[in-house]
C-alpha positions in Angstrom: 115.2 146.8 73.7 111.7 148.5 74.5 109.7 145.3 72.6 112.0 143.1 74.3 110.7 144.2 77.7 107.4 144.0 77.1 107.4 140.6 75.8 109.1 140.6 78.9 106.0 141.4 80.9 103.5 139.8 79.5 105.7 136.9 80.1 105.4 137.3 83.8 101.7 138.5 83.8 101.0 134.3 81.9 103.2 133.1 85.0 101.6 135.2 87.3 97.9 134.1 86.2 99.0 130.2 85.5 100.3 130.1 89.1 97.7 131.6 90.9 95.4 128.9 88.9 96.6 126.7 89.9 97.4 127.4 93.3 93.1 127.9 93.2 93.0 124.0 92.1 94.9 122.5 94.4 92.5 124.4 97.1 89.3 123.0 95.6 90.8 119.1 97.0 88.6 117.3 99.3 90.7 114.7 101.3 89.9 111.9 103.4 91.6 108.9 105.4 90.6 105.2 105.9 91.7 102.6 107.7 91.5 99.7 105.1 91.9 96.1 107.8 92.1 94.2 103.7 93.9 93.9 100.8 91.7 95.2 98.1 92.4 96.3 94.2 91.7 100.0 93.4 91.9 99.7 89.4 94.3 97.1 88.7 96.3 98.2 91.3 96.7 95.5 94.2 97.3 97.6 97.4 98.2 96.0 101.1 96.0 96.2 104.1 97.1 99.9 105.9 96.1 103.4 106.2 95.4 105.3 103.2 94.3 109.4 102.3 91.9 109.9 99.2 92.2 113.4 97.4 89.8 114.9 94.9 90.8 117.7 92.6 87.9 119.2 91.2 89.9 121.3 89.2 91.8 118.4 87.8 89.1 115.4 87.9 91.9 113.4 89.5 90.7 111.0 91.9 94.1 109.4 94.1 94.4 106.5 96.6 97.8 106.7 98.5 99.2 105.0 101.3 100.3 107.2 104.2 103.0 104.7 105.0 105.2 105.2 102.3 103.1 107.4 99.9 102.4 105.1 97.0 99.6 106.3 95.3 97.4 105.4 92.3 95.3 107.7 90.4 91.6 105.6 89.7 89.3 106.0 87.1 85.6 107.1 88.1 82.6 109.0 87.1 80.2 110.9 89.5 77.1 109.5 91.2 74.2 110.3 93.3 73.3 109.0 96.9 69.3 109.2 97.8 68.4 112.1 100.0 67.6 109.1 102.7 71.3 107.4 102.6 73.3 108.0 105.4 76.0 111.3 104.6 78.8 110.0 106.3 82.1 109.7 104.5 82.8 105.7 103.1 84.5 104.2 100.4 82.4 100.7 99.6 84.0 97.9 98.6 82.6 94.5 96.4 83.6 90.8 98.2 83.9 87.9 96.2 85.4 85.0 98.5 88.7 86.9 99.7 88.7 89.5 97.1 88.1 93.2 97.5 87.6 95.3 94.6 87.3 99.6 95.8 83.8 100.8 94.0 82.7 103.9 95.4 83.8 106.7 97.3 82.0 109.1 99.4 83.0 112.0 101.3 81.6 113.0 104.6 78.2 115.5 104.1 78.1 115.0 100.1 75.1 113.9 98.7 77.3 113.2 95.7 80.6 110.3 95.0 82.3 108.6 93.0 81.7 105.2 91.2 84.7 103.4 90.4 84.9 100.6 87.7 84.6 97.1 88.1 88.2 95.7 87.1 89.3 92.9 84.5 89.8 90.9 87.6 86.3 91.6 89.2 84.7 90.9 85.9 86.0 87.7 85.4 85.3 86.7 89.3 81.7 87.8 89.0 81.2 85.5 86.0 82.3 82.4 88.3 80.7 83.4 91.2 77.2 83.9 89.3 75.6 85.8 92.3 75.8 89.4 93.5 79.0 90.3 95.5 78.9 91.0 99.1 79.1 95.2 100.2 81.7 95.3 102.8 81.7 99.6 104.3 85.0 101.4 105.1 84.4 104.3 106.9 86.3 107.6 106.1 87.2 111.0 107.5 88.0 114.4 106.7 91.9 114.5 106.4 91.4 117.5 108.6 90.1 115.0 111.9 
């Protein structure tokens, strides 16, 4: 009865210390909101014109699009990148234009000197081919989630 109590424990000491990681995660999330006036793709994910929150986990590595509407969300694919010292530190996620089509490419939050580069889709890809010429950079601004 004695072992069975301490296995017990150190049970609930693992729960104790697995909860209050991740608890610490989800604290480390930098949010923002957009105002997207376009239908764009965010991975292969085609999402409607509309209001939409990005969230960061550092913890995680999870980058995630979702509406504020009705909450769908898609978790994208990226890698880290640099912005020079000189480029403007306000929050934007930068989209690539081909004809009608936006394709979501980078994200930056507000005061960060570093973002995240998303890549280019199947769909992108094969549009750049026909087009033959660099896309056009069309600028969404963003905002804490906190304003």
């Amino acid at each position: 009865m004695k072992n069975l109590t301490s296995k017990t424990r150190v049970l609930l000491a693992i729960s104790v210390v697995a909860l209050v990681s991740v608890t610490s995660a989800y604290a480390e999330t930098t949010s923002m909101r957009a105002h997207i006036p376009f239908q764009f793709r965010a991975g292969s994910a085609l999402l409607p014109a509309g209001q939409y929150q990005v969230d960061y986990a550092s913890a995680f590595s999870r980058l995630m699009l979702r509406a504020t509407e009705n909450g769908a969300g898609v978790y994208l694919p990226h890698w880290p990148t640099q912005r020079s010292a000189t480029a403007p530190q306000s929050g934007m996620l930068v989209f690539h234009k081909y004809g009608e089509h936006y394709f979501l490419r980078q994200v930056w939050s507000p005061g960060q000197s570093e973002g995240y580069e998303l890549p280019a889709s199947k769909v992108e890809r094969e549009l750049a081919r026909m087009e033959k010429a660099p896309p056009a950079t069309e600028i969404v601004s963003a905002t804490t989630a906190l304003e």
